[in-house]
N, C-alpha and C positions, 0 to 999 in steps of 0.2 A: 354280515357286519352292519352296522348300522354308523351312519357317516354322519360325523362333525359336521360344521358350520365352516371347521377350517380346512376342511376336506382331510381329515384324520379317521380312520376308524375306532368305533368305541365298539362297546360289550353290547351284545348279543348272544344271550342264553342258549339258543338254539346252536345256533356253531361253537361257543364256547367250550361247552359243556362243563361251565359251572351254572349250578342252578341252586339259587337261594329262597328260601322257604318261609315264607313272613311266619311267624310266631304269636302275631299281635294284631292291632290297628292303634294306634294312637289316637286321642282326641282332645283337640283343642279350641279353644274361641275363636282361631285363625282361618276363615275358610278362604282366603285369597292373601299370596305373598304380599300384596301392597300393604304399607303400614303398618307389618307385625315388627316385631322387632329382630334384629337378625342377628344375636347373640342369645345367649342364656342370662348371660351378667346384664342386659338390656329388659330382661322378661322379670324382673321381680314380681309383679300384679299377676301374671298369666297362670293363672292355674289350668289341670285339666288332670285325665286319666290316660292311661297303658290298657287294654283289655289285651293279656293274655290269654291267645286260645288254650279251651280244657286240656288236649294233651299235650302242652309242653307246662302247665300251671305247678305239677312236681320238683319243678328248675326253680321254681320262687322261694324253694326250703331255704330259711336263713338269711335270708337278702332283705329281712325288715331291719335287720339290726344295724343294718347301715344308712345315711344321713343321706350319701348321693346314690345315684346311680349314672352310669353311659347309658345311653339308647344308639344303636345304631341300627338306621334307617334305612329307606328308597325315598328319593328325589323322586316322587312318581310322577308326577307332574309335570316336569324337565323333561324336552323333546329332541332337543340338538343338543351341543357344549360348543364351546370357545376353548382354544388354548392360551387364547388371551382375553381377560379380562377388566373394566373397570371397574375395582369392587365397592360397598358401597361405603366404607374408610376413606377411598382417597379419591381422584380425580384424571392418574395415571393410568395406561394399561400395564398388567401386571401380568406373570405367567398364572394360569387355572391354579398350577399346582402352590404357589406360594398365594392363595386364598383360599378364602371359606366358602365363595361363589356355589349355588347349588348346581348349578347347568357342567356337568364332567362328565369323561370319558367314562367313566365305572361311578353314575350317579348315586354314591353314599354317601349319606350324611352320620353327624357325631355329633352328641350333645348331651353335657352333664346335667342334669335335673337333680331338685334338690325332693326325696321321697318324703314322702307324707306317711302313708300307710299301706298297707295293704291288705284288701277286706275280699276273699271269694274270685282271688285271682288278676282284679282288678288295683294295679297300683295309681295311689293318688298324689301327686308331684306338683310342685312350683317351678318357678322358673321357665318356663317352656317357651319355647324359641319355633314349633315345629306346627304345619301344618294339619289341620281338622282331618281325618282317615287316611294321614301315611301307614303304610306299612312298615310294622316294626321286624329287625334282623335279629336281635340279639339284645342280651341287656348284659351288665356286668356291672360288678360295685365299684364306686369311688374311693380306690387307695390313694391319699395324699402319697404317700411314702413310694408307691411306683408311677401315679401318674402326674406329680408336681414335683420336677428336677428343680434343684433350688439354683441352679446358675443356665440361664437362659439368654437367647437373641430373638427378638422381636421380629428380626427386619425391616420391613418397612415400615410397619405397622408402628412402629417404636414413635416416627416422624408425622404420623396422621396426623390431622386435625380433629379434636374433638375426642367425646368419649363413646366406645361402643355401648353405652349405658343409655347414650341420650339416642342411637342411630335407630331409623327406623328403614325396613323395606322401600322402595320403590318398585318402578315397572320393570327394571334392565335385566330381571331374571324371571320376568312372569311368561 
């Protein structure tokens, strides 16, 4: 097991025996957390690419025709977690699970990109909130209709100051 900060155990592959298989590397203009932005809705300027590897590139049939996609990721970077966090919305600490904080027990990330193209495997996206050579888990298309329920709670999030549009990274999760 590999041990939290808060003296909790997180995943580890090797005892777990789940073992997840990157598909990808992602690439982006972000080679250090500091001052990226730490939403998607924050990243409009950020362009970059997906390099899917050769044999999973057969999974890309029909996934041009769609406007988003999810990526889900490794935190690869992230070496402990916290069960409590202060994320970088507010100023409280808050539990891991009721943020987007990268540093978690089972370090995955999620992130909508908005798709560009896709030319040889290689998909070309905006938006991008992620890390210069994360390793990509999976991709899947953006259904408004399954994945934006139209009556929602915010939480805290509702109360923050400010817009995740204007937030940028700092050090509290480098």
């Amino acid at each position: 097991m590999v041990q939290g900060n808060d003296g909790v155990a997180g995943f580890d592959k090797e005892e777990s025996g789940i073992v997840l298989t990157p598909i990808g590397t992602i690439h982006s203009p972000f080679t250090s957390p500091e001052g990226m932005p730490i939403q998607p809705t924050g990243a409009a300027a950020a362009i970059g690419t997906v390099e899917v590897f050769e044999p999973y590139r057969a999974g890309l049939k029909d996934l041009d025709s769609f406007s988003h996609v999810i990526l889900l990721y490794h935190f690869h970077r992230g070496s402990s977690f916290n069960l409590s966090v202060i994320p970088f919305m507010d100023t409280e600490p808050r539990g891991v699970f009721a943020t987007r904080a990268p540093r978690r027990p089972n370090p995955l990330g999620l992130s909508v990109v908005q798709l560009e193209r896709i030319e040889e495997g290689i998909l070309y996206i905006r938006n991008l909130d992620i890390l210069d050579g994360t390793p990509l888990l999976d991709i899947k298309p953006y259904v408004p209709e399954f994945d934006a329920p139209a009556e929602v709670r915010t939480g805290w999030i509702a109360q923050s100051r400010g817009s995740v549009a204007t937030r940028i990274a700092d050090e509290r999760f480098s």
